[in-house]
Every structure is written in structure tokens, then in C-alpha cells.
N, C-alpha and C positions, 0 to 999 in steps of 0.2 A: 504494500500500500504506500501510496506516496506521503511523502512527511513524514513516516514511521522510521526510526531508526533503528538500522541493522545492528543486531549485535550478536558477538561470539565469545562463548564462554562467562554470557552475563556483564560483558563490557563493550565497546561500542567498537563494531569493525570497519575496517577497510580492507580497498583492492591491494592483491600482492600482486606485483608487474612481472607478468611472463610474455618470455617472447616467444612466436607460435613456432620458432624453430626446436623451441622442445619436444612439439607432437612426431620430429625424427628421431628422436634418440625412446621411443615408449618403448621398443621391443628390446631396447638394450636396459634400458631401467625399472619395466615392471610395477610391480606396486610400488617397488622403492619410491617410484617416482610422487608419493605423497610426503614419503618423509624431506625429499627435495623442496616442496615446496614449503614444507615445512621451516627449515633451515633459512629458503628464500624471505619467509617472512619476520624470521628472525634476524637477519644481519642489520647491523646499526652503523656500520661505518663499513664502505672501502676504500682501498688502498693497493694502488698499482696491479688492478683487476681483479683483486681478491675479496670476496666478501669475509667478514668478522661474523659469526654468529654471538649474538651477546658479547657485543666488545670482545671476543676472546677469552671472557668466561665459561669454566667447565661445567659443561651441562650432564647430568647421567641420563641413561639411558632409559630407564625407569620411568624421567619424568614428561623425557617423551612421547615414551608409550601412552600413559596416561592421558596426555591430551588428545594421542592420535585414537585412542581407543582399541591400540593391538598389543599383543606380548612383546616385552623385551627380545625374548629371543630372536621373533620373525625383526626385530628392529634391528639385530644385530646383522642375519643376514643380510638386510637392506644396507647397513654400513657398508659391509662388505662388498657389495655388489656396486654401493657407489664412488668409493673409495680410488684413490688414483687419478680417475676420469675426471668424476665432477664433484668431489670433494677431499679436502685436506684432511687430518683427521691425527689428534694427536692425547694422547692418554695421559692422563691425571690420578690422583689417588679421589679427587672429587669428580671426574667424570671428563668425557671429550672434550677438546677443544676444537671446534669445527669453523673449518673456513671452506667458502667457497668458491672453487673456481672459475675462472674467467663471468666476472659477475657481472651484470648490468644495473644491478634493483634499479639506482638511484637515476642515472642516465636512460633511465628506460622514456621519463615523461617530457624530453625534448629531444630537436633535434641533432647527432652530435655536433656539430660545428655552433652551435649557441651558446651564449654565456651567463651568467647568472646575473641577475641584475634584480633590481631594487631591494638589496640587502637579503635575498636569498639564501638560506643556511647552504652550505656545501657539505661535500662529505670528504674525507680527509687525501683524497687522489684529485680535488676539485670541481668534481661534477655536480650538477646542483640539484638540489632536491624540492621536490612541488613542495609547494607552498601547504598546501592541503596536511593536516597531523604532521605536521614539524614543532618542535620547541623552537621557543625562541632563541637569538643567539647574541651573544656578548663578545664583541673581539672576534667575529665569525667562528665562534665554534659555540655550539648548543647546548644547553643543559646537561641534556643526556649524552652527548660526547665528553664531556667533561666527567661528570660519575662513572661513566665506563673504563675512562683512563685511569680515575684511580683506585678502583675498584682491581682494573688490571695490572695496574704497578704496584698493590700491595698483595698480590699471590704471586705477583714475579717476583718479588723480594723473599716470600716464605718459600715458594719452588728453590730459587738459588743456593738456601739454607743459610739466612738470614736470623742471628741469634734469636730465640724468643724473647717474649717479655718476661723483665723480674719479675718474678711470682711475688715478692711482697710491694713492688710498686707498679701492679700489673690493674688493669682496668678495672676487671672481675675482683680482684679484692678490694678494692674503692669503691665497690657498688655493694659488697660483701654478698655477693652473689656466685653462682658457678656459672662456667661458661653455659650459653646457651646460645640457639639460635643457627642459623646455616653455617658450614665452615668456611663458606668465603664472605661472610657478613662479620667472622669471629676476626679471621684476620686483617681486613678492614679496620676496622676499630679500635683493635689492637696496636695498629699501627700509624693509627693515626695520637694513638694517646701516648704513645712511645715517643712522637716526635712533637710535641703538644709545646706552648711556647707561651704560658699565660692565658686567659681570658677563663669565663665562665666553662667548669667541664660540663654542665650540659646542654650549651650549647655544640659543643665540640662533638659530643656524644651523638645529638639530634639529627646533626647537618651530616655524619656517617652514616646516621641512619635512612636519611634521604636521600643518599649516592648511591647505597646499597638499593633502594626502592626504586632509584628510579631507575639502574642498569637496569637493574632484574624484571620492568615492569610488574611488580605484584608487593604487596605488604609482606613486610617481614613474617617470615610462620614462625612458629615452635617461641617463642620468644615473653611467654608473659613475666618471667619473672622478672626476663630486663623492664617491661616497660614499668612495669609493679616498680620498681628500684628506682627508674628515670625518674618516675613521676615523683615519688620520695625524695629525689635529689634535689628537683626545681623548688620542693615545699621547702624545703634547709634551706637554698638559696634564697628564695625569697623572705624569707623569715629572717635570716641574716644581716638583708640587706634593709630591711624594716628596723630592724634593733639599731644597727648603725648609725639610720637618721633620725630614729629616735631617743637614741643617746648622747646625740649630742647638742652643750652643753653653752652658753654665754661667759666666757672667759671673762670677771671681772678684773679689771687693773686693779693692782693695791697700790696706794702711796709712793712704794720703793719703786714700781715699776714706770710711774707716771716721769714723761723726759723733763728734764728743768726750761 
């Protein structure tokens, strides 16, 4: 119906851009070719042809399935099947890191010899991206390129084997909480309170938690007892910062102090 807004998965969809030279490669990719389009609607940035799935966060396999509505295993197969050809494909202790090859998503909605213009977000090879479900962008890069990045520079620092955090002046025990929450939301966080440099920690806390939300599109899962702790933390602060200004006091001069 018109004016109705499409939605998938209880949130509001859009078109994934395929070009019709995929209807030649069906007998070489099969069903896989759903998990394809899958991955298609998942890249957030390319880069010298390659698409990113999730910034180059590692997704499992599992959580694929789930959306696609089929078993891991047959998803396995389909990796395999797609692997080499038209996908990169590279393993984690948290799940794939999926890139795809020779990509168009974002180049797909003009023509190529066009350039971006009227402040147009790009995607990190230059190509510009409709206008249409884009963030907006700051210094030409977008919200959600920006959470992506560091999102993915702080599992490239834990991947490298990047000391952990002190355990007595580690996040989770300043919230006197256990870790919880996704493991690439843990190291995030982790990592940003390790390099932390004054101001309020929960705003520090907050703004990880809206990098991590907004790579991943979806709300933090598993996670009450942080936000239970969050929320505790901002009542302290704010409590705090009440006492402070109502502590303070009118410094009366005494005689000695008064200048001649």
C-alpha cells in the first residue's frame, strides 16, 4: 500500500543494489546466493573494490543463520562455495571477517564518471553514496564510519595481542560489575577506558556504547547489569556535582586579610 512503510525485521527497510549481472553467476552460487546478498546489505564502507561487511567486524555464523532462517551448517557450505570468487573470508575467535569482492553497493546509484556533490557522504574509495538512509557526515566521513573505525581498531589492537587491562584499574571493576555484554563491545570499552584522559567516565562509557550500537546497527544485548551500573554511575555523578555547588560557601574577609 502506498505511504505504508516497508519494514524488515520490525525496522524500517531499504533497497540492497544489485546489479543484474549477478542472474550469470546463479548456477555457480546457488542458494548461497542469498547469503551474498546478505553480506551485500551488510557492507558499510568500500575500499579499493572491496566491500567491509560490518566495518570488518567479526560476525558468526550463527547469527546469520538466524536472520537468514537456515542452519549454520548449510551457511557454512555456502561460505565455502562462495569463498575465493566473490568473497574474502577470514576467521576470528569471534566469528568471520567478511569482505566482498569486486563491490559496487555504493557506486551502484550513479553514473560512474559523476561526482559527489552537494556535500554527499562518500564511502572510503570515494564513491558517493545516495542521499537516501545515509548519516550524516562531519569532515566527510559519517557517523557510522567513524564507530566502525573504532570499533575496528580496538579488536585490531586485542587481535595483535595488545596487553589487557589492569584488572584493578580495569573498567568492570569501577562499575564493580563482571564483564558482560558482546566481546567486541567488551573490548571496545575496554579500550577506550585504558586510554581515557579526564572528563566524566560516563560519558566516556555512553559514547562506546553508541559506537558499538551504531557499527553493529542493533542495541546492545546481554548487557543489563552494565546499564543497571551506568545508570548508578550518572546518579553518583550527578549527586556529586549537586553537593559541590551546594557546598559552596561566601569567603568572608577578616580584618588581617583586608589590603591597607
Amino acid at each position: 500500500m502506498s505511504g505504508q512503510q516497508r519494514l524488515f525485521r520490525g525496522k524500517a527497510s531499504h533497497p540492497v543494489p544489485v546489479w543484474n549481472g549477478l542472474l550469470e553467476h546463479l548456477r555457480a552460487m546457488g542458494m548461497a546466493v542469498w547469503l551474498y546478498l546478505w553480506c551485500l546489505d551488510r557492507i558499510t564502507y568500500e575500499q579499493d573494490g572491496v566491500g567491509h561487511v560490518l566495518g570488518g567486524s567479526p560476525v558468526k555464523v550463527e547469527k546469520i543463520a538466524e536472520e537468514l532462517g537456515r542452519s549454520p551448517r548449510a551457511l557454512r557450505r555456502d561460505f565455502k562455495r562462495l569463498r575465493s570468487r566473490y568473497l574474502h573470508l577470514r576467521w576470528t575467535p569471534f566469528g568471520y571477517v567478511i569482505e566482498v569482492l569486486n563491490s559496487r553497493k555504493f557506486g551502484i546509484w550513479r553514473p560512474l564518471d559523476s561526482q559527489a556533490i552537494n556535500g554527499n557522504a562518500r564511502d572510503k574509495s570515494g564513491e558517493a553514496r545516495t542521499k537516501n538512509g545515509c548519516a550524516k557526515t562531519k569532515n566527510g566521513r559519517s557517523k557510522e564510519d567513524a564507530a566502525i573505525a573504532a570499533v575496528d581498531a580496538a579488536e585490531k589492537q586485542q587481535a595483535a595481542g595488545a596487553p589487557g587491562p589492569n584488572t584493578e584499574d580495569s573498567i568492570w571493576s569501577f562499575l564493580e560489575i563482571k564483564p558482560c555484554g558482546p566481546i567486541s563491545f567488551r573490548i571496545l570499552l575496554e579500550s577506550r577506558w585504558a586510554s581515557r584522559n579526564g572528563g566524566r567516565a560516563s560519558v566516556l562509557i555512553g559514547e562506546a556504547v553508541d559506537a558499538w550500537e551504531t557499527a553493529n546497527r542493533e542495541k546492545l544485548p546481554r548487557a543489563a547489569r552494565f546499564f543497571a551500573a551506568l545508570s548508578n554511575l550518572r546518579h553518583r555523578e550527578n549527586e556529586t556535582q549537586t553537593q559541590v555547588k551546594t557546598g559552596e560557601r561566601i569567603h568572608i574577609l577578616t580584618p588581617e586579610e583586608i589590603p591597607a
